[in-house]
Structure formats: C-alpha cells, structure tokens
C-alpha positions in Angstrom: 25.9 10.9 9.9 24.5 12.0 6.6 22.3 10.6 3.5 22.4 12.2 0.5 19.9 11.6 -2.6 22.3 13.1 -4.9 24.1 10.3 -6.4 21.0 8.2 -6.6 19.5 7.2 -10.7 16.5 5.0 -9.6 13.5 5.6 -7.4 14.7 2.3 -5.6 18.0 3.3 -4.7 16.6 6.9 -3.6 14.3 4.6 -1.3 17.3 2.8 0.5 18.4 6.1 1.3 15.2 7.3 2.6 14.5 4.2 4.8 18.5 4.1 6.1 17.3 8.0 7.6 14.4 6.7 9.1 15.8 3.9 11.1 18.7 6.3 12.1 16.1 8.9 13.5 14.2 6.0 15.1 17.6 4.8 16.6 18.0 8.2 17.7 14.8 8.6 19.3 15.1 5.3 21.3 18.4 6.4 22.4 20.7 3.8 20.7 24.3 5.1 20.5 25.5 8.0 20.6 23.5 9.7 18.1 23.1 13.6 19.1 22.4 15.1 15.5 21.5 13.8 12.5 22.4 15.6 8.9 20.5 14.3 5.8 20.2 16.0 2.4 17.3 15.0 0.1 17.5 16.6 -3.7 13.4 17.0 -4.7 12.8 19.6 -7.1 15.0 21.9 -4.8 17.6 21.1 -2.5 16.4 20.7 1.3 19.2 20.5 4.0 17.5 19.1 7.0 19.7 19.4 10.5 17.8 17.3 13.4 18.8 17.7 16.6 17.0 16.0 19.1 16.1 18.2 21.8 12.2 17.1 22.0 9.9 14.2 20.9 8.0 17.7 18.9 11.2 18.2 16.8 12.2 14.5 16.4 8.4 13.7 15.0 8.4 16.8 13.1 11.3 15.2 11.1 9.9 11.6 10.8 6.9 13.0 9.2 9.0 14.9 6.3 10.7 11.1 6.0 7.1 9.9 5.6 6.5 12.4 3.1 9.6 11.7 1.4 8.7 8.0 1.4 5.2 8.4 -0.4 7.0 10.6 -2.9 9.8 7.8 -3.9 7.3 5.0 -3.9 5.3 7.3 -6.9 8.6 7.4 -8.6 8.7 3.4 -8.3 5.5 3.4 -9.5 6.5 5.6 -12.2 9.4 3.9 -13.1 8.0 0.4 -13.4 4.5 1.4 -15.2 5.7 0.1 -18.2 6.7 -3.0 -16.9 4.4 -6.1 -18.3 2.2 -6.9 -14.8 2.6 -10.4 -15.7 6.4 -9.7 -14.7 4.9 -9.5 -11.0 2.1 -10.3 -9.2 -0.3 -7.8 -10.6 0.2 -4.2 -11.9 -1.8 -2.8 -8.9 0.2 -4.3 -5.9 3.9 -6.0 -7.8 5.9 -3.8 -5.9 5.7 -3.1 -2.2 7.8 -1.1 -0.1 7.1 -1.1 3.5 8.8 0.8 6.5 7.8 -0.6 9.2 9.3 -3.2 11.3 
C-alpha cells in the first residue's frame, strides 16, 4: 500500500493523502485485513521514505505521530492557500476551513 504526495498541487489534495495513511495505519493497528507493512512517501522540503512495519504499539505510534505532524503542516498550507480568500466567502477568516481527523 503506498501514498505518495508527489503528484499533489493543493494543500487539500496533499491532506486526502495524509488522512487516507492515517486510517490505513489505524486499520493496521486494530488488525483489519491483512495489513503487515505499510509504505508511504511524503515530499516536504526533502523527500522522506517512511517503511512501517508493525512489530510493536512503540513503532506503530512512532509513525502516527509523524502523520500528526504532517497533518498540522498541510492544514498551514490550507491556511496559506486560502488567506486571500474574502472571509465573507466562509464562515469567518479564523475558523472557514476545518479539517479534522478524528472519527
């Protein structure tokens, strides 16, 4: 299974990506199917090449928090993206956009 952020042009669609890796490592770590290993690529300012196998709840929550991270990151890019958008657009230019990840 892989994700890759390489063919992504907008902070949203780099999000999809981002939130389709955490609920396959959350899948993983529940035991659905038969996910053994998980390859995801994420292009930041370098290329990281993350390989999660699940061997221990230390390595799987090691890689859910770079997800997190990851997560913050895009949502300042959405930010970014849309600061120029009039707020009147949406409902306010503090809170017009929300992503969340949990379920």
């Amino acid at each position: 299974m892989g994700f890759s952020l390489d063919n992504t042009d907008t902070a949203i669609e780099r999000m999809e990506v981002v939130l389709q890796a955490k609920d396959a490592l959350e899948s993983a770590y529940r035991g659905e199917g038969a996910v053994k290993s998980i390859w995801f690529l994420f292009i930041s300012k370098n290329l990281m090449i993350l390989s999660a196998t699940f061997i221990s709840y230390n390595l799987l929550r090691v890689h859910v928090v770079n997800i997190s991270e990851e997560i913050l990151k895009v949502k300042k890019d959405i930010k970014n993206e849309f600061s120029g958008v009039d707020p009147s657009w949406g409902h306010g230019e503090s809170n017009f956009i929300e992503i969340g990840g949990g379920h």
